[in-house]
C-alpha positions in Angstrom: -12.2 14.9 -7.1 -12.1 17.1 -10.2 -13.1 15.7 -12.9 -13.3 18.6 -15.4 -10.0 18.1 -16.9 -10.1 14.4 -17.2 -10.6 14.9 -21.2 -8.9 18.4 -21.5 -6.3 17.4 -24.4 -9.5 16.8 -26.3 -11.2 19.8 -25.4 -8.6 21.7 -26.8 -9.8 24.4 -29.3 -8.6 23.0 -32.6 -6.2 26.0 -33.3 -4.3 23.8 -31.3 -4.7 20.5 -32.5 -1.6 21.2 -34.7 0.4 22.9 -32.4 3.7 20.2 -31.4 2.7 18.8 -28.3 6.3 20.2 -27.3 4.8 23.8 -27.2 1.6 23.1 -25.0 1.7 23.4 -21.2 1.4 19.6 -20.1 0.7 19.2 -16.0 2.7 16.5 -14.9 3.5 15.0 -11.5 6.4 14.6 -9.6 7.4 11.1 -8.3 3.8 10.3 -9.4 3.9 6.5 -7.5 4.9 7.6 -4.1 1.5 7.7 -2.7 1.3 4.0 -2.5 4.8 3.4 -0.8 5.1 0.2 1.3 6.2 1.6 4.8 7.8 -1.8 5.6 9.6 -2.2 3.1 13.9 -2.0 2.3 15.4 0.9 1.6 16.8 1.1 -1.6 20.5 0.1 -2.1 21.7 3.7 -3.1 20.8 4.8 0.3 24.0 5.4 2.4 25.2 2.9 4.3 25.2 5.5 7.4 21.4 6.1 7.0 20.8 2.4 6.5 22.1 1.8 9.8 20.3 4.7 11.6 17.6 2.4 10.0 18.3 -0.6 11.3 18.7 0.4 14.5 16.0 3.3 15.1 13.3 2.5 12.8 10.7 3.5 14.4 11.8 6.9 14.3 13.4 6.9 10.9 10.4 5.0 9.1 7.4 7.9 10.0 10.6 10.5 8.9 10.8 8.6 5.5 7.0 8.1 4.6 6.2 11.8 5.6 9.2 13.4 3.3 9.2 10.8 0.6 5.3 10.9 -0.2 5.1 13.5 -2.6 1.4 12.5 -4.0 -1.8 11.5 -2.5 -3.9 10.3 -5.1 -3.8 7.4 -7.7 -2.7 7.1 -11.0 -6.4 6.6 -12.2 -7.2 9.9 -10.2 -4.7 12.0 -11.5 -5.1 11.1 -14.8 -8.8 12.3 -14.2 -7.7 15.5 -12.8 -5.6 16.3 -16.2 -2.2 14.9 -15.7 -0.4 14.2 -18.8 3.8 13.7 -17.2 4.5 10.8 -15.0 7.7 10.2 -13.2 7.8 6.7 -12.5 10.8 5.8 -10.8 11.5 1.9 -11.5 13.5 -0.9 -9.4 13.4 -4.4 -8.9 13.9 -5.3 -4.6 17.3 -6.4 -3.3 17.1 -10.4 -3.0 14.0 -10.9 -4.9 14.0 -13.8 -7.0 11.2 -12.8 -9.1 10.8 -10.3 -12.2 8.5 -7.9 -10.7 9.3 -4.8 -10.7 8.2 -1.8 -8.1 8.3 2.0 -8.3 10.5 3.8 -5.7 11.2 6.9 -3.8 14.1 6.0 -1.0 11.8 2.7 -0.3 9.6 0.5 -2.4 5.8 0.9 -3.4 3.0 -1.7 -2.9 1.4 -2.0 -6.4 4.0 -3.4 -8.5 4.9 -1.2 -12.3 3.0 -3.9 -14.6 -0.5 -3.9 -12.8 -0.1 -0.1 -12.6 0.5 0.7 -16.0 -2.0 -2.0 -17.1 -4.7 0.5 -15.2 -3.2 3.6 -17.8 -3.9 1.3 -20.4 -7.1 0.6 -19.4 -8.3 4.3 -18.3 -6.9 5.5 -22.1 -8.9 2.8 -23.9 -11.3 5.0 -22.4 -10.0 8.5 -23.4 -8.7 7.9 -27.0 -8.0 11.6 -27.4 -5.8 11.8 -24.2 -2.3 11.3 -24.6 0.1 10.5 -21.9 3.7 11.1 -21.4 5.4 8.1 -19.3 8.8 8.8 -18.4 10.4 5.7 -16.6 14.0 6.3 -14.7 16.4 5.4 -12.3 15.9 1.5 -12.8 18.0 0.3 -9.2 18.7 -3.5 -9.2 18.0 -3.9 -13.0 19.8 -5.7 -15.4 20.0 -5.8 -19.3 17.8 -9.2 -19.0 15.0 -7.6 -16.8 14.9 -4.4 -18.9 14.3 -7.0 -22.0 11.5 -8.6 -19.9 10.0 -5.2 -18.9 10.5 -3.8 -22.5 8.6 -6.4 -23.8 6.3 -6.3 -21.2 5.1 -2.4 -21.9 5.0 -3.5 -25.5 2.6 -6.2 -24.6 0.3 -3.0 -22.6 0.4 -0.8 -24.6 0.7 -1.8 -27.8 -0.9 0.4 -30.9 -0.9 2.8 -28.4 3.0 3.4 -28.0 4.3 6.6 -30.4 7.5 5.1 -31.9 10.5 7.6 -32.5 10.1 8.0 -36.2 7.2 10.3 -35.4 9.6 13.4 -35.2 6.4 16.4 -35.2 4.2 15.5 -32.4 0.5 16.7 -32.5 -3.0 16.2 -31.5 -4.0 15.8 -34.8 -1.4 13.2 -35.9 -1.6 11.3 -32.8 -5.3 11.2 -33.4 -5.4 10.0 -36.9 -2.4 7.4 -35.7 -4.4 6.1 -32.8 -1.0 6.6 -30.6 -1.5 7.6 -26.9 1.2 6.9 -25.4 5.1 8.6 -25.8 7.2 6.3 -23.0 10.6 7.7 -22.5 13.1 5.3 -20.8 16.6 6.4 -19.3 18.6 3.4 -20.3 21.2 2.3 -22.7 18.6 -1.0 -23.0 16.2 0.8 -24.9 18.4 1.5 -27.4 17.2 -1.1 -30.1 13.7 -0.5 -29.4 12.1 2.4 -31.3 8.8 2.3 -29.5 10.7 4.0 -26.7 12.0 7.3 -26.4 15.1 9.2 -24.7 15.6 10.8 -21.0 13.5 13.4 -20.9 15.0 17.1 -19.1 13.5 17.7 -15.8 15.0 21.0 -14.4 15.2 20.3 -10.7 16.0 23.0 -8.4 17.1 21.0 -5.5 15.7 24.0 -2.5 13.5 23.7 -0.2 11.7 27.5 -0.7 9.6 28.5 -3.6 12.1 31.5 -4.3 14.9 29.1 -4.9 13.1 26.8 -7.1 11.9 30.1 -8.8 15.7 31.4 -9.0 16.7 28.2 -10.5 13.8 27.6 -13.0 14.5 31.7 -14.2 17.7 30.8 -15.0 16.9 27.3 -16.9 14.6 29.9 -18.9 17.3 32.8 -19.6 19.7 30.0 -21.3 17.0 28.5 -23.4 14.2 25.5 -23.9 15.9 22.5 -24.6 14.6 21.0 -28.6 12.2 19.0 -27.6 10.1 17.6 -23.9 11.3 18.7 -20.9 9.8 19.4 -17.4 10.1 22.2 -15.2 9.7 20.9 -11.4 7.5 22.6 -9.1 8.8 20.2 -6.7 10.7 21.1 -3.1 13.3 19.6 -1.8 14.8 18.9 2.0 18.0 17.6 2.4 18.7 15.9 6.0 19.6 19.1 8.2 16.5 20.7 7.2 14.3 17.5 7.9 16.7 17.3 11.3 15.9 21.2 12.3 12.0 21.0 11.7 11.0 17.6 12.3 7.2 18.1 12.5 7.1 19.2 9.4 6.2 17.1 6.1 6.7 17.5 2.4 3.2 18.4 2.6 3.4 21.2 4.7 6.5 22.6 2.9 4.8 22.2 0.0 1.6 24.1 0.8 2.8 27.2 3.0 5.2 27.8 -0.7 2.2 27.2 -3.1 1.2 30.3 -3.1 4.6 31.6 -4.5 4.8 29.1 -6.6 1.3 29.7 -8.1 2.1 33.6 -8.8 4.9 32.5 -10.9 3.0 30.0 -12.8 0.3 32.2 -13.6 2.9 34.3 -15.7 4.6 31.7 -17.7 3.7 31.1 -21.2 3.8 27.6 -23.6 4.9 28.0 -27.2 8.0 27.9 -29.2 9.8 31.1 -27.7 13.3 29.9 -25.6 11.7 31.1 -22.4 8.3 29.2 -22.8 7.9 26.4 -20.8 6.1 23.0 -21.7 5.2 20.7 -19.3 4.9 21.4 -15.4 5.5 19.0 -12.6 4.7 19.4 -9.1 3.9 17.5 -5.9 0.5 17.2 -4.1 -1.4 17.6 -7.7 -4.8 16.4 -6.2 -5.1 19.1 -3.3 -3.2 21.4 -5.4 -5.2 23.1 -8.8 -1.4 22.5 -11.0 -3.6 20.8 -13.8 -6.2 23.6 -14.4 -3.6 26.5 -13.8 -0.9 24.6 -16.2 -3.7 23.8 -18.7 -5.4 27.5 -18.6 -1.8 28.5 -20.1 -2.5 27.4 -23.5 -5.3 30.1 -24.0 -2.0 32.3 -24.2 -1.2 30.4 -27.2 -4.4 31.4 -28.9 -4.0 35.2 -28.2 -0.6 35.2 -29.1 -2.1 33.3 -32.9 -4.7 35.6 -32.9 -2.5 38.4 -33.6 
């Protein structure tokens, strides 16, 4: 493993210590939990009720389908912090018939390793990097009502505690997130986080929804020509299959679809730029971050910043 960006926010040439952390190139990762999915376990309820039936009855074709397309990472949250991830989308749902408050992450089924002992090892892997600061974006929330957001709420107070950037802090930088001792921004898609100022709004992800690199390209060139949204937002890397094209090439994997487009995929990166323009970008998501170099070609952007300054 890589461990030569594990501290890279810190590393930073301090040009850019004041530069909003909206501006810099942040590597993120796609459905970061879904390397730990739980093979065995239900689908969840948004599922159709046609697939869950092709489930039922032929599982043992539709299960190895399901793990290979629905894995989009392959290494741990501890490890992909190492390698220089900053972005997590963390998917969040609580099981179907589960009479206890734990709460899983998902991609179309349930993970193993439950959201509290998860982000309990962030916690622990910043109190080791206090100049790293990490961007926590938690969505969907199937099976979850106002009662167990309250519990979770409090919960992720509980973690993270000094650490969590409340909302008041409208100018984020190194430097004042520094001098704060705040690490962590945790954005939360859900009318229940409403009263709570520790948490911040949806964040954009433009999501292309193709399965080649040129039509994620296409899509993420037009995002660009109407503008950068005010503040976060993530352009995905990511491909997607819907069912016919998982049907017509069924030994492939999100894997391989992911690596035979890389290479596409890492041209166009190479040429994007961070920084306040509307067709900079600011942070980058992608699938298969371990195998793939998206941290050290996402963070190598910001030197762009410091020519462009050094004008």
């Amino acid at each position: 493993m890589d461990l030569g960006c594990q501290d890279w926010m810190s590393a930073l040439p301090a040009e850019l210590w004041d530069v909003p952390l909206t501006n810099l190139a942040i590597p993120g990762s796609h459905d970061a939990m879904s390397y730990c999915l739980d093979i065995n376990s239900p689908l969840v309820p948004s599922e159709s009720d046609f697939f869950r039936l092709l489930d039922r009855l032929f599982s043992c074709f539709t299960r190895p389908a399901i793990f290979r397309w629905a894995t989009t990472q392959d290494k741990s949250i501890e490890e992909q912090l190492s390698m220089g991830i900053r972005f997590f989308d963390l998917r969040v749902a609580h099981k179907p018939d589960d009479s206890s408050s734990y709460l899983y992450f998902t991609h179309v089924i349930y993970t193993h390793l439950t959201v509290v002992e998860t982000l309990a090892s962030v916690a622990t892997w910043l109190d080791s990097h206090p100049k790293e600061i990490v961007i926590l974006a938690c969505s969907h929330f199937e099976g979850i009502e106002d009662k167990l957001h309250q519990l979770f709420i409090f919960s992720l107070k509980k973690l993270f505690g000094s650490k969590l950037c409340p909302q008041k802090e409208s100018v984020l930088t190194l430097r004042s997130l520094w001098a704060s001792g705040y690490q962590v921004i945790l954005s939360y898609d859900s009318q229940s986080a409403a009263r709570h100022q520790e948490l911040w709004p949806a964040i954009p992800y433009w999501w292309a929804n193709q399965h080649t690199a040129q039509g994620v390209i296409s899509y993420l060139d037009w995002n660009k020509d109407l503008g950068r949204p005010e503040g976060f937002f993530v352009s995905g890397l990511n491909l997607t299959a819907d069912r016919y094209y998982i049907t017509e090439n069924p030994k492939q994997s999100l894997r391989t679809l992911t690596f035979s487009n890389w290479e596409c995929l890492r041209k166009w990166l190479e040429d994007q730029a961070p920084g306040s323009d509307p067709k900079s970008l600011n942070i980058i998501a992608g699938d298969f971050v371990g195998p793939l170099p998206l941290c050290t070609l996402v963070i190598a952007l910001n030197k762009k910043l410091l020519r462009k300054n050094a004008r």
